[in-house]
Structures are given as structure tokens and as C-alpha cells.
C-alpha positions in Angstrom: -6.6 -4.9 -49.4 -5.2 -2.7 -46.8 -1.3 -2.7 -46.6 -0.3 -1.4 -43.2 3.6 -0.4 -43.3 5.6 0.8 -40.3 9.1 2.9 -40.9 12.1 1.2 -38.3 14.2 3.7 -37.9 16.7 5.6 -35.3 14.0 8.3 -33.8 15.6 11.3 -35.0 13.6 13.6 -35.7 14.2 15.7 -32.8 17.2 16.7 -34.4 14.6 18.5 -36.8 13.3 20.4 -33.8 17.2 21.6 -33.0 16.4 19.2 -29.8 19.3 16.6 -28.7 18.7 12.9 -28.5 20.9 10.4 -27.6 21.4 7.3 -29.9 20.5 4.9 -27.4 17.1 6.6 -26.9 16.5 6.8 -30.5 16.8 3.5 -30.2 15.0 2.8 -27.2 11.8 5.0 -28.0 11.6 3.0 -32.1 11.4 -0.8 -30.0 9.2 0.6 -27.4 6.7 1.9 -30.5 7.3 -1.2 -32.3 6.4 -4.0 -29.4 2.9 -1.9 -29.1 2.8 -2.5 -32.7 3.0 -6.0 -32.7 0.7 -6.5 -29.9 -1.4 -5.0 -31.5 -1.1 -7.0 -34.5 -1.3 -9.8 -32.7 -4.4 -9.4 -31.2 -6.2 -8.1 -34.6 -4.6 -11.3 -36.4 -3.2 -8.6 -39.1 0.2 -9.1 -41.2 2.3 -6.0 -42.1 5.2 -5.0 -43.1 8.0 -3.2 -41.3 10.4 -1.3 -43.5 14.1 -0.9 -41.3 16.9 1.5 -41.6 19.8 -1.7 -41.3 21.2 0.7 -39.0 18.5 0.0 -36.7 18.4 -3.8 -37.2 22.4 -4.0 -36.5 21.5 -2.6 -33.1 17.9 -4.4 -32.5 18.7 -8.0 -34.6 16.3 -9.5 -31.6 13.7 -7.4 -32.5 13.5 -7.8 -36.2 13.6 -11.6 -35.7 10.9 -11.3 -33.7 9.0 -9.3 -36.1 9.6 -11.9 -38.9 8.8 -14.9 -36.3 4.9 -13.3 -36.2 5.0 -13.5 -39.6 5.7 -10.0 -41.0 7.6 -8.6 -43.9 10.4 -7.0 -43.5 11.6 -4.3 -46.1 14.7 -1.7 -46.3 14.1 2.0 -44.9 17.7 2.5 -46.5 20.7 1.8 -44.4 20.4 5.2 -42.1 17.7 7.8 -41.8 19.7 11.2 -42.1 22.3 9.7 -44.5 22.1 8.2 -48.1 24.4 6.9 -50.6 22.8 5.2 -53.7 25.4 2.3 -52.4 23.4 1.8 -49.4 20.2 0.5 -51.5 22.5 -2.7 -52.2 23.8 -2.6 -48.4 20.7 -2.2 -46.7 19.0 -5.1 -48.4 21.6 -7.6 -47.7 22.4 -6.5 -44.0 19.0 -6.9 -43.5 18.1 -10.5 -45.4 21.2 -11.4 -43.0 19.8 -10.1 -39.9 16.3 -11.2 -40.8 16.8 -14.5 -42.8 14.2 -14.0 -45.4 14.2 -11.7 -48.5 13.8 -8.2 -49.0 12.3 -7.3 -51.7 10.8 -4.0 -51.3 12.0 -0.2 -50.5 10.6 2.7 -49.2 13.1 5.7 -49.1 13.7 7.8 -45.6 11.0 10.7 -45.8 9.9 9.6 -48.4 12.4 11.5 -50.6 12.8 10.9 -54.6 15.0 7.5 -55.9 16.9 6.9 -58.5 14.3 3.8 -60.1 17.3 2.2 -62.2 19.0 2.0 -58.9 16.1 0.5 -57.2 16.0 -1.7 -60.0 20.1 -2.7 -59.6 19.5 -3.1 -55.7 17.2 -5.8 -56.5 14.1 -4.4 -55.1 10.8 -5.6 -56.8 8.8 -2.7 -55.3 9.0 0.6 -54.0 6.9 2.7 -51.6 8.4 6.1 -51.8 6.1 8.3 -53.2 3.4 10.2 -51.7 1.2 11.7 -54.1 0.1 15.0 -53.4 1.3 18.5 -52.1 2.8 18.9 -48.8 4.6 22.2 -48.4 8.5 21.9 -47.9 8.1 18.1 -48.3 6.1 16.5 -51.4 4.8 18.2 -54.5 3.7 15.0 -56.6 0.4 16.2 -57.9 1.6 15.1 -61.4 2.4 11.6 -60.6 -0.1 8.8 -60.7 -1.9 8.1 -57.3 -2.6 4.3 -57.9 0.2 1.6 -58.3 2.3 1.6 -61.8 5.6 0.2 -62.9 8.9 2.3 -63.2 12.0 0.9 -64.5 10.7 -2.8 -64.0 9.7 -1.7 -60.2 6.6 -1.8 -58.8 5.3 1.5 -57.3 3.3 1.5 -55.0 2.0 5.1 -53.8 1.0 6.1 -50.2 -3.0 6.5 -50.3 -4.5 9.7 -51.3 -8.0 10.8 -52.1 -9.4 11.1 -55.3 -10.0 14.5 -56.8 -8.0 16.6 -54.0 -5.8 13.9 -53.0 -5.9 14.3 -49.1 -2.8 12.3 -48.0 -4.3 9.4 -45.4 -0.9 8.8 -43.8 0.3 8.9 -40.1 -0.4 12.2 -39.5 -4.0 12.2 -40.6 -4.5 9.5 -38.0 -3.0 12.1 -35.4 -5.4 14.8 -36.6 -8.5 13.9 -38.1 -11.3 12.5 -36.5 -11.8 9.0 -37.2 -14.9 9.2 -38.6 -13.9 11.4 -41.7 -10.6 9.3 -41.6 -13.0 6.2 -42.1 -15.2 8.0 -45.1 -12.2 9.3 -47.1 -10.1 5.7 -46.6 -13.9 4.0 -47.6 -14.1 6.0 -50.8 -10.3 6.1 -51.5 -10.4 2.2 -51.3 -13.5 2.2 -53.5 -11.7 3.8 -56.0 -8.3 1.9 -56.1 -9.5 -1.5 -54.5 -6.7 -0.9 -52.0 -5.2 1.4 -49.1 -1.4 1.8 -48.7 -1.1 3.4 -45.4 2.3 4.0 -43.4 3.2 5.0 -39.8 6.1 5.2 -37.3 7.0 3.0 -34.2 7.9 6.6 -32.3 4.1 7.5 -32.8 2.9 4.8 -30.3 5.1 5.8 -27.8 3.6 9.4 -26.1 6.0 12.2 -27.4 4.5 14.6 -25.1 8.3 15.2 -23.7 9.8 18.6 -24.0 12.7 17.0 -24.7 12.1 16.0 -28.0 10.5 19.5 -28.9 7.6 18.1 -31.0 4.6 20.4 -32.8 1.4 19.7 -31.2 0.1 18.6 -34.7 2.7 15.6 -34.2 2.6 14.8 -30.4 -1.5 15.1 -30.6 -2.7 11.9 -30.1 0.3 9.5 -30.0 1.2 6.8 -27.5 -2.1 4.6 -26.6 -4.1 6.9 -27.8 -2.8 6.3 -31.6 -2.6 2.6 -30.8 -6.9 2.9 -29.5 -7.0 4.7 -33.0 -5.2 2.1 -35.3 -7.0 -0.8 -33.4 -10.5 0.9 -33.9 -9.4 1.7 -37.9 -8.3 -2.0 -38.0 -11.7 -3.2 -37.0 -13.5 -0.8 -39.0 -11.9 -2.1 -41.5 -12.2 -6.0 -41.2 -15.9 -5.2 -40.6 -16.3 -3.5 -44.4 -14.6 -6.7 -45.1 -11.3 -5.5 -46.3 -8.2 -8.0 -46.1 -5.1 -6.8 -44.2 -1.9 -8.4 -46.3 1.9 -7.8 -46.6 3.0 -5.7 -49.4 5.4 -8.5 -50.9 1.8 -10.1 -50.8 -0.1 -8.0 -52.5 2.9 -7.3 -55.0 2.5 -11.2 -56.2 -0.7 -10.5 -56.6 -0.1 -8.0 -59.4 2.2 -9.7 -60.4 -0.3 -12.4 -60.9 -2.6 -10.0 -62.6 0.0 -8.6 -65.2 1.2 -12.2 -66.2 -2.6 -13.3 -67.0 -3.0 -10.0 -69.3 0.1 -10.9 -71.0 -1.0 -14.4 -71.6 
């Protein structure tokens, strides 16, 4: 299985860059990103899921209906991007089954920063997809936690994809940088190894961030707008033509699920 999740939040990460951007575009460059997602989607048959800040959805509710009328799950990115309170686990999940009208059962943090599981757990939340597994300097040094899906505190973790051995992170920003091809042979003998791929991207990527405005590294702003929507639609039929199946991750959750009750019994 491939899990394909999208992070829905306010596009600040100029504000990282010292670069000013007003709400309302933050806004407005997130929906563009995410209607080229869905089209996309659309046209490859694929079913993902779309993990919202509620902030976002209170502002877009149209869009996140829309995303759950295509048949896509729809998962908390917290309540805001730059701001957390353990409080807003509980929040975020119910503005967002409001907004939405189905449940939310899975969480992926904002950068993918370290949880509190037993608060995960309280919220709710049957899964969570904040960890990525490997060294990233200034960001992630997880080379000590498992790289394949395990339980914690009752929730199911679900890791972003590395590659065995040297556990090469296959997330968003490979997909800006590497070529395809040895993007295709590491995801081919990463999903060998774990019988699944767990990859995550952002609606601002498919939107061109060429602008000076928002003051972007090149190793960001290189191939985004159509050209990372080209690359996702190539990967995506690369990938149905190895045979993999595309699912939700509340999908592919029940199916462990499914798996850990038979051993039981």
C-alpha cells in the first residue's frame, strides 16, 4: 500500500525566511495547492488523506467538504501551525468532525515535532503520523526509533518512509530534489521491505514558490508548482504499474487493526 498524505495548513513558512505574508495569502496559496491536488487525484482514481490545521478548515469549510465529497480522509494537523497547546489535540479533532462531518481519527503533529502519546491517546486519536525516522539536522534525530509502524500508548504509529540501512527520508523534499528514477528505486526497495510507503507533502508545493516574496531556498522552490504535480502524477503511475494499492491511512489502520485481532485470536 502507498498512503499519500497532504499537510492543510496556513502557508507560513515564509515567516521562517524573516519574509512577511499576509493571512489571506497563506490561505489563498494552501487551496490553490490543494485544488491541483485533487485534480490530480481525480484523474489517477487515488484516495488520500488530508491532515488540516482546524484553523485552516474554519476559514476554507467549502474546501474540506469538498475534499471529503471525493472521498478522502480527513485528519488533524493540530488546531494552528506556529501554535500548540496539548488542549488543541481535543479541539482540533472536533472543529474539524464539525466542519467535515465524518471522524477524525488520526494526527500528524505540525513539523512533525514530538507528542505527548497519552495525550494522543486522551484526544481520541487511533493513529499518529508524527514521526520521521531519521537524522535531519536542526529538525529530526530519530535514528533510534523504529522505522516501520508500532503501537505507543494504545496509538498506532505510523512513521514517514525511510530507507532501510541509511534511512534516506522519501518525503516532500526528496520529490523536489531527487531524480525520479532513484526516487522510484529507493521507494521500490523501501516498500519491499515494509510492504508499504507512508509519504507526505504540502498543498504550497504545487503552487510555484518561485516569488521573492516568500524568500524560499532553492532546494524548496526547485521543482514546485506543475512541475511537482508532473512528478507526483508520473510516481503515482509508477506506482499502480508495480501494482501497489493507493488507500487512506484510516484504511490501512483497520487493516492492522485487522491483522493484530487475528494474532490475538
Amino acid at each position: 500500500m502507498i498512503l499519500l498524505g497532504f499537510d492543510i495548513e496556513e502557508f507560513d513558512l515564509p515567516l521562517e525566511y524573516s519574509k512577511q505574508i499576509s493571512f489571506d495569502e497563506q490561505l489563498s496559496v494552501s487551496t490553490n495547492g490543494t485544488y491541483i491536488i485533487l485534480d490530480l487525484l481525480r484523474s489517477a482514481k487515488v484516495k488520500a488523506t488530508f491532515f488540516c490545521t482546524a484553523n485552516y478548515a474554519d476559514h476554507k469549510p467549502e474546501v474540506i467538504q469538498q475534499i471529503v465529497s471525493e472521498g478522502h480522509e480527513i485528519a488533524s494537523h493540530s488546531y494552528y501551525h506556529s501554535d500548540f497547546k496539548t488542549a488543541h489535540l481535543k479541539q482540533s479533532k472536533t472543529r474539524l468532525e464539525e466542519i467535515s462531518g465524518s471522524t477524525v481519527s488520526g494526527f500528524r503533529m505540525a513539523r512533525m515535532m514530538p507528542v505527548d502519546e497519552r495525550e494522543i491517546e486522551k484526544a481520541g486519536y487511533t493513529y499518529n503520523s508524527s514521526l520521521n525516522p531519521t537524522w535531519i539536522p536542526g529538525r529530526y534525530n530519530n535514528f533510534k526509533k523504529p522505522r516501520s509502524w508500532f503501537y505507543d500508548q494504545n496509538v498506532l504509529q505510523i512513521p514517514a518512509s525511510v530507507s532501510p540501512l541509511i534511512r534516506f527520508p522519501l518525503f516532500w523534499l526528496s520529490f523536489h530534489n531527487l531524480p525520479l528514477s532513484v526516487l522510484k528505486w529507493l521507494s521500490k526497495i523501501t516498500y519491499a521491505k515494509d510492504g508499504y510507503l507512508n509519504l507526505y507533502f504540502h498543498p504550497w508545493e504545487f503552487t510555484d514558490l518561485n516569488d521573492e516574496r516568500f524568500g524560499l531556498p532553492k532546494y524548496i522552490t526547485n521543482n514546485s508548482g506543475q512541475a511537482m504535480a508532473k512528478r507526483l502524477a508520473d510516481f503515482i503511475l509508477w506506482g499502480q504499474s508495480k501494482g501497489y494499492e493507493f488507500m487512506r491511512t484510516d484504511e490501512f489502520v483497520k487493516s492492522i487493526d485487522k491483522r493484530k485481532l487475528k494474532l490475538v485470536v
